[in-house]
C-alpha positions in Angstrom: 5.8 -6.5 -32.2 3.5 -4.4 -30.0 5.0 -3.8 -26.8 3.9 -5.4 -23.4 2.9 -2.7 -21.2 1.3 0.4 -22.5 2.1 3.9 -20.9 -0.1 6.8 -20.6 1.3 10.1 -19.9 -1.5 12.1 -18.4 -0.9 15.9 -16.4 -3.0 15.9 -12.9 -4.1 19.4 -11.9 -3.0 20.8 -8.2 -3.4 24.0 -7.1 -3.1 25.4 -10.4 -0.2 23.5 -11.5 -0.1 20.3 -13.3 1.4 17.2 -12.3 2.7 14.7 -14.4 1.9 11.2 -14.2 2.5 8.1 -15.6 -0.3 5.0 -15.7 1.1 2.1 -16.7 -0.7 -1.4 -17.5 0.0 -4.7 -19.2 -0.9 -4.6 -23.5 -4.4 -5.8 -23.9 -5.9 -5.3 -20.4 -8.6 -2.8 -20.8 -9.8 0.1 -17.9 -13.1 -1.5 -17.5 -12.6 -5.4 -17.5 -14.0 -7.5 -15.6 -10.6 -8.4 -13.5 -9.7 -6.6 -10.3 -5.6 -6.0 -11.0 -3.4 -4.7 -8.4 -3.0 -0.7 -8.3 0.3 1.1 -7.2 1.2 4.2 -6.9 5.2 5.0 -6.7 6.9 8.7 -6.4 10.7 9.5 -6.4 12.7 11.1 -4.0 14.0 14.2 -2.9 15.7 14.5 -6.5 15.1 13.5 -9.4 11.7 12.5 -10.7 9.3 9.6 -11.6 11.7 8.8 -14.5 14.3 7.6 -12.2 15.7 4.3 -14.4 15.3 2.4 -10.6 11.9 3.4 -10.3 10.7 3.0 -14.3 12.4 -0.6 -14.2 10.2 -1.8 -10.8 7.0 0.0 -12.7 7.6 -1.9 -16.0 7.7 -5.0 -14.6 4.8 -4.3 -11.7 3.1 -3.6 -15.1 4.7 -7.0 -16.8 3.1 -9.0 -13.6 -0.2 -7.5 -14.4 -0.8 -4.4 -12.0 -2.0 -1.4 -12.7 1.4 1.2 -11.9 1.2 5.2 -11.6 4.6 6.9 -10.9 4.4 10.7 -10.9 6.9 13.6 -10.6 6.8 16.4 -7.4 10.0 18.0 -6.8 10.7 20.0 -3.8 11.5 19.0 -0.2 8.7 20.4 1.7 7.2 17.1 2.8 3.8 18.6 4.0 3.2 20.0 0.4 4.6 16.5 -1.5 2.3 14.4 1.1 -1.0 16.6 -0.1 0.2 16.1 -3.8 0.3 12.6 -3.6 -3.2 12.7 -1.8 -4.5 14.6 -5.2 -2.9 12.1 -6.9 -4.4 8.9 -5.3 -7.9 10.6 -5.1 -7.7 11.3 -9.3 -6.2 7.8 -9.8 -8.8 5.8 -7.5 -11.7 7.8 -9.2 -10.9 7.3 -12.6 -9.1 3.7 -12.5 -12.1 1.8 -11.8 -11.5 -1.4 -11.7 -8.4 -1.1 -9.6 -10.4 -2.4 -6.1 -7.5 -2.3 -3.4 -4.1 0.0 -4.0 -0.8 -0.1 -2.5 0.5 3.7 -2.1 4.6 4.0 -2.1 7.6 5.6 -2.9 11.5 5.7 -2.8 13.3 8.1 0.2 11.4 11.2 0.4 8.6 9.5 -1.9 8.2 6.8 1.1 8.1 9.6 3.7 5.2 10.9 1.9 3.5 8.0 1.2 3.3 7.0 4.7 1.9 10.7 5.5 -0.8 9.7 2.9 -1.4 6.6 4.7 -1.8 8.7 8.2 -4.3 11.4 6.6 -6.1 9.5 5.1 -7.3 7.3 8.3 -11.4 7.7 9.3 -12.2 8.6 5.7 -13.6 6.8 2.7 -10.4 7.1 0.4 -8.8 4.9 3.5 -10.4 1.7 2.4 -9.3 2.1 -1.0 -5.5 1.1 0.7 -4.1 -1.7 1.4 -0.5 -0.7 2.4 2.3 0.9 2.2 5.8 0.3 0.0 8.6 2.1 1.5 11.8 1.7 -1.0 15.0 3.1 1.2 12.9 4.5 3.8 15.1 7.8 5.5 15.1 6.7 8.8 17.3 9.7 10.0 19.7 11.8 8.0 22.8 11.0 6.8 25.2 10.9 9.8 23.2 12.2 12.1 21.0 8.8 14.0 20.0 11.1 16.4 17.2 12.7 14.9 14.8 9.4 14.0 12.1 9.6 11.5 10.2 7.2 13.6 7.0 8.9 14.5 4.8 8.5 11.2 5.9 5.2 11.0 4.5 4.5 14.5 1.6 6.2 14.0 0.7 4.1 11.1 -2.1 1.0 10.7 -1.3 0.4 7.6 0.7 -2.5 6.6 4.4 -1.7 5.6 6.9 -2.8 3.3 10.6 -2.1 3.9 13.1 -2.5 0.9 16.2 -1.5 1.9 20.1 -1.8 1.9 21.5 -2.9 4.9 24.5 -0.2 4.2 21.8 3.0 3.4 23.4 5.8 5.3 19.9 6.7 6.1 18.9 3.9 7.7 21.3 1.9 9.7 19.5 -1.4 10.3 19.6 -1.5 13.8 17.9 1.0 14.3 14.8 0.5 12.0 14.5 -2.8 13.6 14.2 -1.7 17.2 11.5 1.4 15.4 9.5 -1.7 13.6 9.1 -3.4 17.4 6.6 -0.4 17.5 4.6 -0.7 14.7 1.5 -2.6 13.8 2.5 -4.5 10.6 5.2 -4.7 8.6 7.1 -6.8 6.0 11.3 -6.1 5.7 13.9 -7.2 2.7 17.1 -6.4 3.4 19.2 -6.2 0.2 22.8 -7.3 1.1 25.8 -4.4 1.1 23.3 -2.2 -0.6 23.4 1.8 0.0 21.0 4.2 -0.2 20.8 4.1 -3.9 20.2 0.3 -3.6 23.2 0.1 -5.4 26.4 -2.6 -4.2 29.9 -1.6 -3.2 31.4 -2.9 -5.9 29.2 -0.9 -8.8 27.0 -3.0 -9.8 27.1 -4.8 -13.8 23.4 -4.7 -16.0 22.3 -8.1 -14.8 23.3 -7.2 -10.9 21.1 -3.8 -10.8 18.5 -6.4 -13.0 18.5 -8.7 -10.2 17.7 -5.7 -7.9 14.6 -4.4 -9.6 13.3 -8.5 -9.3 14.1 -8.8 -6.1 12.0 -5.2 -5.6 9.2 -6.4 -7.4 8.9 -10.0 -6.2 9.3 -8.7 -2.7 6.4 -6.4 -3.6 4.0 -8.6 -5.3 4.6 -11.4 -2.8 3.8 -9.0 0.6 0.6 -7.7 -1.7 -0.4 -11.5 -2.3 0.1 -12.0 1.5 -2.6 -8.9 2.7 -4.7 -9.9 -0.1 -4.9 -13.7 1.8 -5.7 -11.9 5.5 -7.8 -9.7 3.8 -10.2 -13.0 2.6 -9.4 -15.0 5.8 -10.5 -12.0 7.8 -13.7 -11.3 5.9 -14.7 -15.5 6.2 -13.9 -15.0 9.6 -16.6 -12.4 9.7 -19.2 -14.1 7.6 -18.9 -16.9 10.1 -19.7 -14.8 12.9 -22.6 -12.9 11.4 -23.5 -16.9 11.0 -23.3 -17.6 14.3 -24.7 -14.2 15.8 -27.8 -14.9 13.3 -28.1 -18.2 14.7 -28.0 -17.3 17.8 -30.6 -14.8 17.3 -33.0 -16.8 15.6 -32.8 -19.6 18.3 -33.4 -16.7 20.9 -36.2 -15.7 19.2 -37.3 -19.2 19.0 -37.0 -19.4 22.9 -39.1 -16.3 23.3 -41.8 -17.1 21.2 -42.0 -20.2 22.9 -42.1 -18.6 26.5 -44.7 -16.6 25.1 -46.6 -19.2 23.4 -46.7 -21.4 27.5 -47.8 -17.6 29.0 -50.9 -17.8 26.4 -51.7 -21.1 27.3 -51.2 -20.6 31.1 -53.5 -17.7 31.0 -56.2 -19.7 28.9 -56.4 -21.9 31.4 -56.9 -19.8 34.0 -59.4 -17.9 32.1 -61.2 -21.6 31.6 
């Protein structure tokens, strides 16, 4: 049987080093097909790397529900240098996975931290309308034991759409206090996943099927926020078809009203001349 999502291990170059990446798409959907599929692009945290079994499980079945999924590996925990990786990766990936027309930019810990970096920098420039939003998986509001020092300002700062997937025991992000950061930001979608640490993993360890019920929840809380901005998306474009309508309208019955103002001077001044 030929398996249901094909994988492509390709090596993006940065600053003369190579980064590897994973693309992965449902079997028998082809790169230049006449369907626009969801794109995502997911990167680990502070340790480990794209082949994280948490992270490989959401991509597979991203990939099963038919988007397009790139996961890719940058270790290190200077955040300034992961955040201009993953904005050499999402400029390869958006150039040469064409018929990918909107992408969702994310990661797990550290990997969220970055992605919403990549959401900041990349506001006022062309690659900006390639994004729809953001995925932040156990998003390190502050450091473990200290809630002091909040993480809060890039999250602020973004326009972006978020979405939160977190435990509501993560030791790096205490759900109070996210919830009184998100009263400051623009848009944002939150799942909290009950007695779940940082990990997203239960008190009591959690069996096969319980860590499998995990990875759905992940992806359905995904794919349903996506489906959600792709609806706003349409309502807000008919919303502005109708007023170019109604602005052309408008301007045609203007011009309608001038031209007949125009047409009476004529005639006034004909009659005059007569």
């Amino acid at each position: 049987m030929s398996p249901i999502v094909d994988k492509s291990l390709i090596q993006i170059q940065f600053d003369g080093k190579l980064i590897d990446t994973c693309v992965e798409r449902k079997t028998g959907t082809k790169l230049h097909s006449e369907s626009s599929p969801n794109g995502i692009v997911l990167t680990h945290g502070a340790g480990g790397d794209m082949n994280l079994p948490q992270l490989s499980a959401l991509a597979q079945l991203l990939a099963m529900d038919g988007w397009v999924v790139v996961r890719f590996t940058c270790k290190g925990l200077n955040l300034a240098y992961r955040i201009k990786v993953y904005m050499a990766v999402l400029e390869y990936v958006v150039s040469q996975i064409v018929d990918v027309k909107s992408w969702v930019i994310g990661g797990r810990s550290m990997g969220a931290r970055a992605a919403v970096g990549v959401a900041n920098d990349i506001a006022g420039i062309p690659l900006d309308a390639k994004v729809a939003g953001v995925v932040c998986i156990s998003y390190p509001l502050h450091p473990k034991g200290d809630t002091a020092s909040l993480r809060d300002g890039p999250l602020k700062e973004c326009v972006k759409s978020l979405c939160f997937i977190s435990g509501t025991r993560d030791e790096m992000c205490e759900k109070c206090l996210l919830e009184k950061v998100l009263q400051n930001v623009k848009t944002f979608n939150v799942n909290w996943i009950d007695d779940a640490n940082h990990g997203l993993s239960l008190r009591k360890k959690a069996k096969g099927d319980q860590q499998t019920q995990i990875e759905q929840i992940m992806k359905e809380t995904i794919v349903n926020w996506a489906l959600q901005l792709s609806q706003d998306r349409t309502k807000a474009v008919d919303v502005r078809d109708v007023d170019d309508k109604v602005i052309d309208e408008l301007g045609e019955t203007k011009r309608k009203r001038d031209t007949s103002k125009t047409v009476k001077k004529v005639n006034r001044k004909t009659k005059k001349q007569k």
